[in-house]
N, C-alpha and C positions, 0 to 999 in steps of 0.2 A: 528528397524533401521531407522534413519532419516535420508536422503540422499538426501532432497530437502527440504528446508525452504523458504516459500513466505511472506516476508513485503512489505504488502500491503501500501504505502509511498502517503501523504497527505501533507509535507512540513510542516507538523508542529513539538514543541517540543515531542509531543507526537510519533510522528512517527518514531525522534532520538532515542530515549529511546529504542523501539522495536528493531530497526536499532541494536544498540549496543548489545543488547542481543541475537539475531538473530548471532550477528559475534562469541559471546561467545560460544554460542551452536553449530557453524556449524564448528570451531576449535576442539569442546572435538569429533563430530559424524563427520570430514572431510564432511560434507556437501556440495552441491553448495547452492546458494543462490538468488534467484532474487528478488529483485526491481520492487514492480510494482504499476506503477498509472493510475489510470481508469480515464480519461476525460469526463464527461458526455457533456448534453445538457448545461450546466451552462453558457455558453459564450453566451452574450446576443446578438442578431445579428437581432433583431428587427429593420427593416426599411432597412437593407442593403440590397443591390444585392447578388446573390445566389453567385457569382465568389467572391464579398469581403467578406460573410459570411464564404465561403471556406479556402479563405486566415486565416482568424480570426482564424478556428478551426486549421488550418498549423502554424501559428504563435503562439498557447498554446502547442500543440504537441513538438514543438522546444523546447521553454524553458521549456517547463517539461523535458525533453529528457537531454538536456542540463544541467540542474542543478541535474535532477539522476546521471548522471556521472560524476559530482562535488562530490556526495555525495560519488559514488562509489571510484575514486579516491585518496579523501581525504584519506581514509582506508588505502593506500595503506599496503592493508594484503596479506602480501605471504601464499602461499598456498590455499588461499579459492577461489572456481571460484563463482566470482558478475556477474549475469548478470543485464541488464536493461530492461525494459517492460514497454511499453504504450500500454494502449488498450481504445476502445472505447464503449462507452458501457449506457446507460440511468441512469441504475442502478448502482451505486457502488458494491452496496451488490452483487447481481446478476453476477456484472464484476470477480470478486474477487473468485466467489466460481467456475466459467466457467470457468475460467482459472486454479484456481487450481486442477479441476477437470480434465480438459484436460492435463495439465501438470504436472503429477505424483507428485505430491506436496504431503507433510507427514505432515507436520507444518507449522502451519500458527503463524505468530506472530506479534502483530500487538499494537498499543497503545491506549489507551481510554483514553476520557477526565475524564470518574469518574461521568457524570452528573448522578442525581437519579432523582427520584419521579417526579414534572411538568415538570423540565428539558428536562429529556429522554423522557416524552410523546410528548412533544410541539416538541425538536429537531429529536426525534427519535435516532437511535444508530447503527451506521454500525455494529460496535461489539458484539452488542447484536444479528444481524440478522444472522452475520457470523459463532458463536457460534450457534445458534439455529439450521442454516442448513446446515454447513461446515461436508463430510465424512472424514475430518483426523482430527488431533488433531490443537488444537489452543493455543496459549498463550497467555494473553494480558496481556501486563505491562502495569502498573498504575507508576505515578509520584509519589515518596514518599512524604510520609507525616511531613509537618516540624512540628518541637519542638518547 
């Protein structure tokens, strides 16, 4: 039984893709669904005061906040409960698996870029980490392939 699917949402095309399928699956299993993006340290705040670096992490929190539920929204899908989720967290990988661990989460579903070989070593691969140590099931859609 699936009863909770977590997309893990990075604002990219890859992240749509999951998004959509994520809606497909939580229609056939009545799932809920949440939306979640992990904020890490990335907001550069070198040289600011600790009150404007505060604001800087309040003002990414916003518009991430804010454009989940543009995302959520736009669906407008009867029947399926969307929630939205920020969390804070270093790690992505680590955000993603703590949360779905803490919140009964069944499926994870999430998008990949597809990178391989120097790629994935140099960028590394949230999906590959998530896969490796996620305790539920995960699904990652890839972008098709053109003709």
């Amino acid at each position: 039984m699936i009863s909770h699917i977590l997309v893990p949402y990075d604002f990219t095309n890859f992240a749509d893709l999951a998004f959509e399928k994520a809606i497909e699956i939580a229609k056939k299993f009545d799932s809920k669904l949440t939306l979640l993006t992990v904020l890490g340290s990335d907001t550069d705040t070198s040289g600011m005061s600790f009150s404007r670096a505060q604001e800087a992490h309040d003002e990414a929190e916003s518009k991430a906040k804010e454009d989940l539920n543009k995302m959520k929204d736009s669906k407008k899908i009867e029947d399926i409960d969307i929630s939205v989720k920020i969390i804070h967290h270093s790690s992505s990988i680590e955000g993603i698996l703590s949360f779905a661990e803490s919140n009964n989460v069944d499926l994870i579903v999430m998008g990949s870029h597809g990178r391989s070989g120097f790629k994935k070593l140099v960028l590394g691969s949230i999906a590959s980490g998530i896969i490796t140590k996620a305790n539920c099931l995960v699904m990652i859609v890839k972008q098709p392939k053109k003709e």
